[in-house]
PDB file of N, CA, C and O in Angstrom:
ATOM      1  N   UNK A   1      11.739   3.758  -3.883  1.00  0.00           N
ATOM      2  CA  UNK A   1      11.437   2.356  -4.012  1.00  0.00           C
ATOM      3  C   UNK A   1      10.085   2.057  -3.378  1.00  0.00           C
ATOM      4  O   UNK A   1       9.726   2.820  -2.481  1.00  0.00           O
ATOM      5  N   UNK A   2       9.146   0.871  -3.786  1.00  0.00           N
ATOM      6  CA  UNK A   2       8.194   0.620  -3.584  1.00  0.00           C
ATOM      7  C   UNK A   2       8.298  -0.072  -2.381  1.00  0.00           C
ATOM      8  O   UNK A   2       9.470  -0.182  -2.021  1.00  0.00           O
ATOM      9  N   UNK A   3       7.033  -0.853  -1.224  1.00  0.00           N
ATOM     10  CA  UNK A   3       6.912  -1.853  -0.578  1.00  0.00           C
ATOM     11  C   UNK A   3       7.378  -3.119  -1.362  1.00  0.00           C
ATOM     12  O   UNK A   3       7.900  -4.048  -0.745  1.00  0.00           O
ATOM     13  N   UNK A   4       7.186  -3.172  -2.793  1.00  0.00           N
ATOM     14  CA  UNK A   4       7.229  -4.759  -3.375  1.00  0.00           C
ATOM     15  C   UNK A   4       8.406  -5.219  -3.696  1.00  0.00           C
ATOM     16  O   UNK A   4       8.514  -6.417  -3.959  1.00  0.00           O
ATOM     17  N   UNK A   5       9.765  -4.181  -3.748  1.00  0.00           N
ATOM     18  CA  UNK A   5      10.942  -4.304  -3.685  1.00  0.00           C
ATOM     19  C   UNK A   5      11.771  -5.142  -2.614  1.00  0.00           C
ATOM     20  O   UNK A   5      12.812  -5.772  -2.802  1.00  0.00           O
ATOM     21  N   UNK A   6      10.946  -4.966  -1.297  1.00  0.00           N
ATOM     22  CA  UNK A   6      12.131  -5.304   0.011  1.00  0.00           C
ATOM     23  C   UNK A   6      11.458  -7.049  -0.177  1.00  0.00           C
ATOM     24  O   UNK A   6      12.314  -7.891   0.092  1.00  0.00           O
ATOM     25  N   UNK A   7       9.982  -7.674  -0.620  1.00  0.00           N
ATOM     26  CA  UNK A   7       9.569  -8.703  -0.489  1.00  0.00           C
ATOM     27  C   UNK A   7      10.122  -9.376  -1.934  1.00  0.00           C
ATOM     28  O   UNK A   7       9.870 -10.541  -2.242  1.00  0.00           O
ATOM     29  N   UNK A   8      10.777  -8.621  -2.622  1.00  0.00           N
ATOM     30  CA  UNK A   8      10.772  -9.429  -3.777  1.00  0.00           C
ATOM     31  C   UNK A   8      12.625  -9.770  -3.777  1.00  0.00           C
ATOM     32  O   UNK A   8      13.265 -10.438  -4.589  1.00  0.00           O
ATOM     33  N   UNK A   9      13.013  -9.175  -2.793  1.00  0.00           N
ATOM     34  CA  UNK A   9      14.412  -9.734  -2.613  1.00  0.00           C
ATOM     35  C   UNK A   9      14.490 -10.204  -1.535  1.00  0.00           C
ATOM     36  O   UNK A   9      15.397  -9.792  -0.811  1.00  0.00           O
ATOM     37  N   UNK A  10      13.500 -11.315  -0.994  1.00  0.00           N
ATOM     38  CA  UNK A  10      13.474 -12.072   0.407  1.00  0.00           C
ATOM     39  C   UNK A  10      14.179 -13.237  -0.555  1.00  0.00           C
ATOM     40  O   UNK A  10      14.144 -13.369  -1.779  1.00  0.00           O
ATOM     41  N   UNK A  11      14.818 -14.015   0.456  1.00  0.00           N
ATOM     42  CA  UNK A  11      15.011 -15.685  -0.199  1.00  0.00           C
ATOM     43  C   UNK A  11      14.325 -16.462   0.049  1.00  0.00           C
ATOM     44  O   UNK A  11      13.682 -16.435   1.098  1.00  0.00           O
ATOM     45  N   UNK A  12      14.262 -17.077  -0.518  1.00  0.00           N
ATOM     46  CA  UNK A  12      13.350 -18.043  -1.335  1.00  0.00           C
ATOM     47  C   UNK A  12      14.092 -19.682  -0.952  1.00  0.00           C
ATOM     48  O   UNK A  12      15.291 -19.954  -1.010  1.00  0.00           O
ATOM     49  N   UNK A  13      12.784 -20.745  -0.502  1.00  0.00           N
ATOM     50  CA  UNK A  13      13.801 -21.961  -0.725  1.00  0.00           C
ATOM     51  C   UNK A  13      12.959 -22.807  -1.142  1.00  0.00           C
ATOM     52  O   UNK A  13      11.765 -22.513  -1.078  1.00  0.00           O
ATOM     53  N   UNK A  14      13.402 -24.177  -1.716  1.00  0.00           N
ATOM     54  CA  UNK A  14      12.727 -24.895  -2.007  1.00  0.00           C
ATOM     55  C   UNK A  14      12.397 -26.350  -1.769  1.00  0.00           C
ATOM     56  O   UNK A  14      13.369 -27.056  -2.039  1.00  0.00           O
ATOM     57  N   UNK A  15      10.886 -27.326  -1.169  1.00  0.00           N
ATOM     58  CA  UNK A  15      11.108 -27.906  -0.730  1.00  0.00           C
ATOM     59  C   UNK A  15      10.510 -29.297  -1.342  1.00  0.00           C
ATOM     60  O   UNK A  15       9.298 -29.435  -1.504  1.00  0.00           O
ATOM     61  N   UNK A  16      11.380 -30.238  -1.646  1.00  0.00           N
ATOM     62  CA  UNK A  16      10.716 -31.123  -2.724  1.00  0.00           C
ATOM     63  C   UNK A  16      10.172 -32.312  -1.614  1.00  0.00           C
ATOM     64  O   UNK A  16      11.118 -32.329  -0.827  1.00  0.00           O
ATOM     65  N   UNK A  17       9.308 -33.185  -1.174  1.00  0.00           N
ATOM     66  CA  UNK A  17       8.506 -34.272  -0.570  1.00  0.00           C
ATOM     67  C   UNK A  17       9.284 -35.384  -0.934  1.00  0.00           C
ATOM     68  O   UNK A  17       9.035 -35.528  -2.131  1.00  0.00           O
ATOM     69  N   UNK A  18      10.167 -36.347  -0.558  1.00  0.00           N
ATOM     70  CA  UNK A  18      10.195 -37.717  -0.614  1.00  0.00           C
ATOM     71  C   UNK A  18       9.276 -38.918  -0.063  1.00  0.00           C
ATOM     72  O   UNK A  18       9.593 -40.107  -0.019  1.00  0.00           O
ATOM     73  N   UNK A  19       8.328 -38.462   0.258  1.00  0.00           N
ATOM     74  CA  UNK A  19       7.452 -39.019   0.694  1.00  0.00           C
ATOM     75  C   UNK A  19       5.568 -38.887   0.928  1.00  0.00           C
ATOM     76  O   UNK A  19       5.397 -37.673   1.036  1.00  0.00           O
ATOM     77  N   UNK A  20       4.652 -39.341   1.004  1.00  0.00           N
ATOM     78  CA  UNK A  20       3.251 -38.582   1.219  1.00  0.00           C
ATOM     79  C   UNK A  20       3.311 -37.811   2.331  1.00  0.00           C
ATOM     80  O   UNK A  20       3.961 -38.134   3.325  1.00  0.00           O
ATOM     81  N   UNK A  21       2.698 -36.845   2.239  1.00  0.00           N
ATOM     82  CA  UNK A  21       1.842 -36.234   3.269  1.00  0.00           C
ATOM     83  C   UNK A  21       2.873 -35.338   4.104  1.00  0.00           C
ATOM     84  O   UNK A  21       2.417 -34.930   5.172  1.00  0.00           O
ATOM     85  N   UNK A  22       4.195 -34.960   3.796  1.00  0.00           N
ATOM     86  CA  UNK A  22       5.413 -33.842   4.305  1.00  0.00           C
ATOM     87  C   UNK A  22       4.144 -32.459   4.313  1.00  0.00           C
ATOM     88  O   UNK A  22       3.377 -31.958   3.491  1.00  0.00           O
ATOM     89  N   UNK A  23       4.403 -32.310   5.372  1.00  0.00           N
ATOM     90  CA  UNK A  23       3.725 -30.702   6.079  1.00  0.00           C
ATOM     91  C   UNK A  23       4.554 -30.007   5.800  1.00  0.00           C
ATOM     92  O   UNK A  23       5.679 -30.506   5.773  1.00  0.00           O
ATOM     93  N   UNK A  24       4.370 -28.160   5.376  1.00  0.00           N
ATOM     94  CA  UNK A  24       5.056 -27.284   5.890  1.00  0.00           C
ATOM     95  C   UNK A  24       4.043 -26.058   6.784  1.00  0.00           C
ATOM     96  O   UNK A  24       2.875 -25.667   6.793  1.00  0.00           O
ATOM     97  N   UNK A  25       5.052 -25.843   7.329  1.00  0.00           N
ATOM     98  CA  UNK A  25       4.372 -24.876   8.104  1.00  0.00           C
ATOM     99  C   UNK A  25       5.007 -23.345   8.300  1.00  0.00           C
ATOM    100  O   UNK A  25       6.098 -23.159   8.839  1.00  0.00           O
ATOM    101  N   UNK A  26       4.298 -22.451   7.865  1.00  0.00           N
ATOM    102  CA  UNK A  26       5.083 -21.443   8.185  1.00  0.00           C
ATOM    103  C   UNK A  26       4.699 -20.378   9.546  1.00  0.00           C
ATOM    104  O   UNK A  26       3.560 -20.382  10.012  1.00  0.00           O
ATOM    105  N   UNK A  27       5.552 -19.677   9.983  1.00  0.00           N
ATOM    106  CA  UNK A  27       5.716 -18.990  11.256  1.00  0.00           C
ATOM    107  C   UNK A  27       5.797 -17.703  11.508  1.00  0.00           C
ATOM    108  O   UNK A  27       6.752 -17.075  11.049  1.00  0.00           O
ATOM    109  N   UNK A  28       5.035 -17.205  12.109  1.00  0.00           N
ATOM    110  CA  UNK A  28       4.834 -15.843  11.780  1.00  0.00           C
ATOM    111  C   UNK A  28       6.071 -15.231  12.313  1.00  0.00           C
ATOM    112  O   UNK A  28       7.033 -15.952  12.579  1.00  0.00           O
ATOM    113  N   UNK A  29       6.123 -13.566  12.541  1.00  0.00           N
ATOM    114  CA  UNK A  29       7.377 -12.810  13.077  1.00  0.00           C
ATOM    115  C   UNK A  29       6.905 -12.031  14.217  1.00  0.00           C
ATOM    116  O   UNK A  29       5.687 -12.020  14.398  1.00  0.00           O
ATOM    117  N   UNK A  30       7.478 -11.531  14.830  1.00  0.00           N
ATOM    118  CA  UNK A  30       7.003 -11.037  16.185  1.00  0.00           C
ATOM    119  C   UNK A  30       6.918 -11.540  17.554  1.00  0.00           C
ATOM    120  O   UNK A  30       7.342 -12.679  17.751  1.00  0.00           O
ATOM    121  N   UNK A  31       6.331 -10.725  18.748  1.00  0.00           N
ATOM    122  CA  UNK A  31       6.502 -11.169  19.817  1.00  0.00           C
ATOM    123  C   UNK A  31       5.871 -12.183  19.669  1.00  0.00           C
ATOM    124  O   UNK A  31       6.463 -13.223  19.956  1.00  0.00           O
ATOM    125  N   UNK A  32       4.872 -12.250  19.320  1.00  0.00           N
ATOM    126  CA  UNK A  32       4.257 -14.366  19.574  1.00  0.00           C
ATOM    127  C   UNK A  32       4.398 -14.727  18.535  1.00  0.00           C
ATOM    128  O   UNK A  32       4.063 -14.020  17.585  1.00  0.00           O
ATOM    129  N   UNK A  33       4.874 -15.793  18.394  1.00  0.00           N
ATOM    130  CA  UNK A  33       4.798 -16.810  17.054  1.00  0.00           C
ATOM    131  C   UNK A  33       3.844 -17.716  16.857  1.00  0.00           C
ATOM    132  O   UNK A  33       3.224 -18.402  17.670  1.00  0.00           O
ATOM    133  N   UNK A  34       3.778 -17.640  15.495  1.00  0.00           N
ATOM    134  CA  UNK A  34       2.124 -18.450  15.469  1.00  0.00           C
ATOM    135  C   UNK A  34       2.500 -19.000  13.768  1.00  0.00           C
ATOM    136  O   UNK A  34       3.272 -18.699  12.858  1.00  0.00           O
ATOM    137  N   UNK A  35       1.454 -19.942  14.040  1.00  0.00           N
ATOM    138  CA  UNK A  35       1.573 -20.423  12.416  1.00  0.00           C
ATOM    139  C   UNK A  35       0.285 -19.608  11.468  1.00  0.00           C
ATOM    140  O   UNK A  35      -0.854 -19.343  11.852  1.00  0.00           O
ATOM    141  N   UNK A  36       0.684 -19.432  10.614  1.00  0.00           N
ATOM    142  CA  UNK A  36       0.022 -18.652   9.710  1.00  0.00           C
ATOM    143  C   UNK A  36       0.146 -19.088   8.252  1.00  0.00           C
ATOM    144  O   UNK A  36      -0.078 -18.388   7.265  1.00  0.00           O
ATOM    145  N   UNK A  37       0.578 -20.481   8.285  1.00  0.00           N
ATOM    146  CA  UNK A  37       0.049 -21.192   6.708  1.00  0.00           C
ATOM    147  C   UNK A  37       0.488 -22.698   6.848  1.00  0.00           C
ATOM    148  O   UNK A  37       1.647 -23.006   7.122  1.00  0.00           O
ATOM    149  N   UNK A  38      -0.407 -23.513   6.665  1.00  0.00           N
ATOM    150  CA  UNK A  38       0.134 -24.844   6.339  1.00  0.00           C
ATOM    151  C   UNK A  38      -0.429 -25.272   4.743  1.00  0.00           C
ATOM    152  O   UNK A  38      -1.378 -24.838   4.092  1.00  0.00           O
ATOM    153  N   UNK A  39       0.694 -26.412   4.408  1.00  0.00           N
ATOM    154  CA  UNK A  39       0.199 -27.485   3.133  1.00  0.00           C
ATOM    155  C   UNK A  39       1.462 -28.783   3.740  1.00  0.00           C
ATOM    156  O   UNK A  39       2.480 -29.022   4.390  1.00  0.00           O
ATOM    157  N   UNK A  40       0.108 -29.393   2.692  1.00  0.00           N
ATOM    158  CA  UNK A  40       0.729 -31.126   2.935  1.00  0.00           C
ATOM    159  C   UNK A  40       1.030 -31.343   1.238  1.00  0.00           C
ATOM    160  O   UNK A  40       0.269 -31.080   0.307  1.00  0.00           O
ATOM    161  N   UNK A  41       2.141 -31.802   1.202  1.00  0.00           N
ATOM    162  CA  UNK A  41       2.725 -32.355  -0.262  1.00  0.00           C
ATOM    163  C   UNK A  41       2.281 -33.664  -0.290  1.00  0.00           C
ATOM    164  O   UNK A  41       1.890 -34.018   0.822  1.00  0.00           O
ATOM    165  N   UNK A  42       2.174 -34.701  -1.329  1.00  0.00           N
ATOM    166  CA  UNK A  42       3.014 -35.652  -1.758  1.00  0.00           C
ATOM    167  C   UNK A  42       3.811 -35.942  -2.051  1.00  0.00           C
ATOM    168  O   UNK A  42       4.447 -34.905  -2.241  1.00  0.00           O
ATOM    169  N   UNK A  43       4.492 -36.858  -2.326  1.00  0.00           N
ATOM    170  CA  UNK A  43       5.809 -37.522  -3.157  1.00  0.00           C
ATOM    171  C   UNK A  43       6.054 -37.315  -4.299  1.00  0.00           C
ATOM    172  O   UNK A  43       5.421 -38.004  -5.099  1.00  0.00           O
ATOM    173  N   UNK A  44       6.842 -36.517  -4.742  1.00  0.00           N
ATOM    174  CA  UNK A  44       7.399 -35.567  -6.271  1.00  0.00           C
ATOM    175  C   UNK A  44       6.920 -34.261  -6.050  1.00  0.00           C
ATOM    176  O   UNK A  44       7.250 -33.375  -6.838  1.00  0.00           O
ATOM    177  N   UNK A  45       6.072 -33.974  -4.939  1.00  0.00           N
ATOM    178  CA  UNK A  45       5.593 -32.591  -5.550  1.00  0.00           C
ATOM    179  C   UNK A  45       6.654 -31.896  -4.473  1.00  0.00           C
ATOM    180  O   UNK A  45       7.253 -32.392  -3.519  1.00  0.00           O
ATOM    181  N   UNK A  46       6.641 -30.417  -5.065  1.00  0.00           N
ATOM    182  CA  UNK A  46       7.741 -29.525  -4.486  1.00  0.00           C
ATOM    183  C   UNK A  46       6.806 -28.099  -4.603  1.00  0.00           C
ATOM    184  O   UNK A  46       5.914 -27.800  -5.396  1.00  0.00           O
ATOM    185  N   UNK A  47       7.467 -27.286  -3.351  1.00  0.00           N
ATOM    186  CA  UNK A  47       7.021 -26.342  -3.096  1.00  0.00           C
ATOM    187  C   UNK A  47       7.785 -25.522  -3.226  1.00  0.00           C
ATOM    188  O   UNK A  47       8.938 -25.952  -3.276  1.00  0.00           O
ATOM    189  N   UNK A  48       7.588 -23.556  -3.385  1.00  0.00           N
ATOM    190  CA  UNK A  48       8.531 -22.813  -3.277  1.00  0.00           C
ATOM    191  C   UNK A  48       8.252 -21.712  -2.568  1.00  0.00           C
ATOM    192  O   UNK A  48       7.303 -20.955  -2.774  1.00  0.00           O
ATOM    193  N   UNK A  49       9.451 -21.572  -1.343  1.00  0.00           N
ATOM    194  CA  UNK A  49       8.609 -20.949  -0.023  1.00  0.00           C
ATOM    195  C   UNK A  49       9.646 -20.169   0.201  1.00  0.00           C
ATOM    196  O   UNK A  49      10.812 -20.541   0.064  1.00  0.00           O
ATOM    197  N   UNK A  50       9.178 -18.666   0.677  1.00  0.00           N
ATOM    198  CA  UNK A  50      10.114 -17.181   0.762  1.00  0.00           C
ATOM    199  C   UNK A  50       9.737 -16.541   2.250  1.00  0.00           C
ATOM    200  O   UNK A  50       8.645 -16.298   2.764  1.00  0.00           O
ATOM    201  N   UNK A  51      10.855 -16.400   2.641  1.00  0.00           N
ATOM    202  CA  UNK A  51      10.804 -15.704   3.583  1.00  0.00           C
ATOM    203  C   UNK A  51      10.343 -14.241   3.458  1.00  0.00           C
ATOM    204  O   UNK A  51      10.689 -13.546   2.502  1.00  0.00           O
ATOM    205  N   UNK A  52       9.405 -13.708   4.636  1.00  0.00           N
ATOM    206  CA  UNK A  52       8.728 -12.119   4.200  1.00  0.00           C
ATOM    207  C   UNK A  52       8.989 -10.950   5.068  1.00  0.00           C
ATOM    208  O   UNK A  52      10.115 -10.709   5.504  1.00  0.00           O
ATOM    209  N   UNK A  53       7.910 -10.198   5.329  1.00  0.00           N
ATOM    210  CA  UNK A  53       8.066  -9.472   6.277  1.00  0.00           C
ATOM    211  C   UNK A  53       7.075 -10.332   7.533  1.00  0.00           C
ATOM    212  O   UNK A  53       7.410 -10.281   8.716  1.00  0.00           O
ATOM    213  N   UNK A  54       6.038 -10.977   7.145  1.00  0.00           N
ATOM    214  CA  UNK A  54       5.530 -12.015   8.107  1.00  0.00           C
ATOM    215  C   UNK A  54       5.933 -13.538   8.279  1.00  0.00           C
ATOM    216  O   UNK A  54       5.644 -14.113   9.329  1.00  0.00           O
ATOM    217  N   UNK A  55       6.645 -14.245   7.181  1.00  0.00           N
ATOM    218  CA  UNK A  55       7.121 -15.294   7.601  1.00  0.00           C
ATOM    219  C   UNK A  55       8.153 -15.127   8.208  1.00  0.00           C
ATOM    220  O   UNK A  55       8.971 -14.416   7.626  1.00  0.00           O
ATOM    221  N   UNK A  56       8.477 -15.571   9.310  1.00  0.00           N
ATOM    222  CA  UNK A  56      10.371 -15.444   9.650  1.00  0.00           C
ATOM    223  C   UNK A  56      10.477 -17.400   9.806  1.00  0.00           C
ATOM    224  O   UNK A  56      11.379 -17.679   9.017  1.00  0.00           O
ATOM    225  N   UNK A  57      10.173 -18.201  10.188  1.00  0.00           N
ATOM    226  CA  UNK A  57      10.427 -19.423  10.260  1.00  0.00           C
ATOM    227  C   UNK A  57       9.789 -20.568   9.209  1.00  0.00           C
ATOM    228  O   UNK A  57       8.672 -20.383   8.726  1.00  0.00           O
ATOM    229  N   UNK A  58      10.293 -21.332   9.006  1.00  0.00           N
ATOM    230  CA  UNK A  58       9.448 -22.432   7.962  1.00  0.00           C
ATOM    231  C   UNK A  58       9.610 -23.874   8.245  1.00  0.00           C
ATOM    232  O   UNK A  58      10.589 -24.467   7.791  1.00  0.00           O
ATOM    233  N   UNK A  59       8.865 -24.384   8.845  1.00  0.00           N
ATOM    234  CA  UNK A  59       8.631 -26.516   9.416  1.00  0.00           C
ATOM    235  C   UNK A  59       8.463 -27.024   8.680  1.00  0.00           C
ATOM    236  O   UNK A  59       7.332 -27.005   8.193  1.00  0.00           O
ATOM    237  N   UNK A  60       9.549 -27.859   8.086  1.00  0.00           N
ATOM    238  CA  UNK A  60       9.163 -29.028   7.316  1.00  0.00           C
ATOM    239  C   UNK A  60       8.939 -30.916   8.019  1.00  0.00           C
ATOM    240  O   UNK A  60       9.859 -31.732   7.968  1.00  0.00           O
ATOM    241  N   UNK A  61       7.895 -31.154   8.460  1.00  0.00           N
ATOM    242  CA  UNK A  61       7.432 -32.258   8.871  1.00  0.00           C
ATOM    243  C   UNK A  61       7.565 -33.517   8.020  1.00  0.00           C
ATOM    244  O   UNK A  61       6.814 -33.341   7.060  1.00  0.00           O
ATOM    245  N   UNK A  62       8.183 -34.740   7.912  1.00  0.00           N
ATOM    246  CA  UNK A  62       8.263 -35.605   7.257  1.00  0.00           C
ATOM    247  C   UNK A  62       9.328 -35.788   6.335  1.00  0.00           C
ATOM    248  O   UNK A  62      10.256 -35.039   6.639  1.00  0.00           O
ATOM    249  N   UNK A  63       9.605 -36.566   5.205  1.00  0.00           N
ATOM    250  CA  UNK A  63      11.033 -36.862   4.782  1.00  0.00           C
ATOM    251  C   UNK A  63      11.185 -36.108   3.457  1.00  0.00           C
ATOM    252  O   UNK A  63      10.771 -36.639   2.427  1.00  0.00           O
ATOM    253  N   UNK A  64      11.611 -35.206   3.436  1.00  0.00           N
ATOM    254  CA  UNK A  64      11.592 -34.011   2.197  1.00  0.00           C
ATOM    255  C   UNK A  64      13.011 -33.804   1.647  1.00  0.00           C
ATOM    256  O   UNK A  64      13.786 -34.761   1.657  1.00  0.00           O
ATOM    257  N   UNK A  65      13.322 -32.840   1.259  1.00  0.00           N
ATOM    258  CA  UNK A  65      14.671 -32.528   0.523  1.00  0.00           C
ATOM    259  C   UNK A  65      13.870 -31.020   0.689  1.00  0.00           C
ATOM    260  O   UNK A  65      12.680 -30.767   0.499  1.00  0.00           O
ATOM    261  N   UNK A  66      15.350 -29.823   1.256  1.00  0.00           N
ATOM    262  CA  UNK A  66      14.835 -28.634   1.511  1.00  0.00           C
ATOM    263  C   UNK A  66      16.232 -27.816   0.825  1.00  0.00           C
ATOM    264  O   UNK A  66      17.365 -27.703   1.294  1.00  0.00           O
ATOM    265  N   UNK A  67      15.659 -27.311  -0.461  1.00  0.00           N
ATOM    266  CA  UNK A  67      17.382 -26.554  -1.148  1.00  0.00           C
ATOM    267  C   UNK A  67      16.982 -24.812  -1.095  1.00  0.00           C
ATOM    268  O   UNK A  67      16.080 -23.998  -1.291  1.00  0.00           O
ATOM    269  N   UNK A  68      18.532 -24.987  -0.633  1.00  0.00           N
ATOM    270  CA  UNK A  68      18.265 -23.028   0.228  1.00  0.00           C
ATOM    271  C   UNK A  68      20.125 -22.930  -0.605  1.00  0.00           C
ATOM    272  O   UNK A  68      20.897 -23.773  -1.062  1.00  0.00           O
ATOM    273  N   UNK A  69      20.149 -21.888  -0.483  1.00  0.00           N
ATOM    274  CA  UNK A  69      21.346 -21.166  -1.414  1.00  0.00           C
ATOM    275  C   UNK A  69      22.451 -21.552  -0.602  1.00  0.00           C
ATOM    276  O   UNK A  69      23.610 -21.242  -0.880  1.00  0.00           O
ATOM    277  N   UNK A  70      22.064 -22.334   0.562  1.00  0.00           N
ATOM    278  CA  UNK A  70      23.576 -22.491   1.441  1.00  0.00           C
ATOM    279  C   UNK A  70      23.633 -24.281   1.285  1.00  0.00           C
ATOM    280  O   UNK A  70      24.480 -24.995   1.822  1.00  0.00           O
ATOM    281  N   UNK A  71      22.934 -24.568   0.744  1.00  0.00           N
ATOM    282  CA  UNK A  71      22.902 -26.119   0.016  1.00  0.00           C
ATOM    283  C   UNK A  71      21.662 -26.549   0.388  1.00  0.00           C
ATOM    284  O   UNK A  71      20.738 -25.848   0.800  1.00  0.00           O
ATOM    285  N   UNK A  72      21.683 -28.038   0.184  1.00  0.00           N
ATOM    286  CA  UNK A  72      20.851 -29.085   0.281  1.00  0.00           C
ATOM    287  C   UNK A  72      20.342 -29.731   1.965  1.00  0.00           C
ATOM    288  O   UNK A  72      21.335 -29.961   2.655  1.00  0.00           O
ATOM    289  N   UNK A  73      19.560 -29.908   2.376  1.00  0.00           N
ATOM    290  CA  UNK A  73      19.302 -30.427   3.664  1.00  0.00           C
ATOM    291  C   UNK A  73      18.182 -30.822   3.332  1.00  0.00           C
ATOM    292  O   UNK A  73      17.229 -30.229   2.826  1.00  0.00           O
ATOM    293  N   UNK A  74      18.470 -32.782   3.912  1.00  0.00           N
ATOM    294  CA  UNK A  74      17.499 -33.915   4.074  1.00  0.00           C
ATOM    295  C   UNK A  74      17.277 -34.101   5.437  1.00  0.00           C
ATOM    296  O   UNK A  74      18.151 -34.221   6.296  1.00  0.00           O
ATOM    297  N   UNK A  75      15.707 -34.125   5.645  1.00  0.00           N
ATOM    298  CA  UNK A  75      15.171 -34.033   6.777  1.00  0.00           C
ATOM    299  C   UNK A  75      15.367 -36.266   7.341  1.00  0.00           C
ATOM    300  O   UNK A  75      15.510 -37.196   6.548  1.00  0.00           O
ATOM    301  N   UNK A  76      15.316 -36.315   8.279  1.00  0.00           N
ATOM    302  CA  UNK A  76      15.310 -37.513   8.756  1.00  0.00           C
ATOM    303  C   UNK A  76      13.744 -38.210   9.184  1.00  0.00           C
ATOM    304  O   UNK A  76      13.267 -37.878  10.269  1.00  0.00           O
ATOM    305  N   UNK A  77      13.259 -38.824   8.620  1.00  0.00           N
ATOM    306  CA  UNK A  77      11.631 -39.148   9.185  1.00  0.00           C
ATOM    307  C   UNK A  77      11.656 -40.676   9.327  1.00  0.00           C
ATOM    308  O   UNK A  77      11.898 -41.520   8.464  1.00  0.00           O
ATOM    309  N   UNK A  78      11.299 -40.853  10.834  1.00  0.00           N
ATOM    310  CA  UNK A  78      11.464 -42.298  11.548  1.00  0.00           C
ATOM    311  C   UNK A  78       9.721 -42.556  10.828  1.00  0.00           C
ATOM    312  O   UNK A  78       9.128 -43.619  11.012  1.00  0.00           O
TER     313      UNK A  78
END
């Protein structure tokens, strides 16, 4: 088997914006954690974000809708 095998069966989730300007941020793996990618959505737009061998965490900032294979989770934004 190749390297592109173990990344191409990472999961995957997806995160749709209810609102302007929802950040994500992703998080690197290892002894220090660090961010190593951001984007800002608008309202309707949706993203689709996979866990790797360098992402291990993913921040969603602001009032989004985040669907992962174990359901649905709405973020709360005061």
């Amino acid at each position: 088997m190749d390297d592109c095998s173990s990344v191409v069966q990472a999961e995957y989730i997806a995160i749709k914006a209810l609102e302007n300007g929802v950040t994500i941020i992703g998080l690197t793996r290892g002894r220090d954690t660090r961010f190593h990618h951001t984007e800002k959505l608008d309202k309707g737009e949706v993203m689709i974000a996979q866990f790797t061998e360098n992402t291990s965490a993913i921040k969603v900032r602001g009032k989004a809708e985040i669907y992962t294979r174990h359901g649905v989770i709405n973020t709360m934004s005061e």
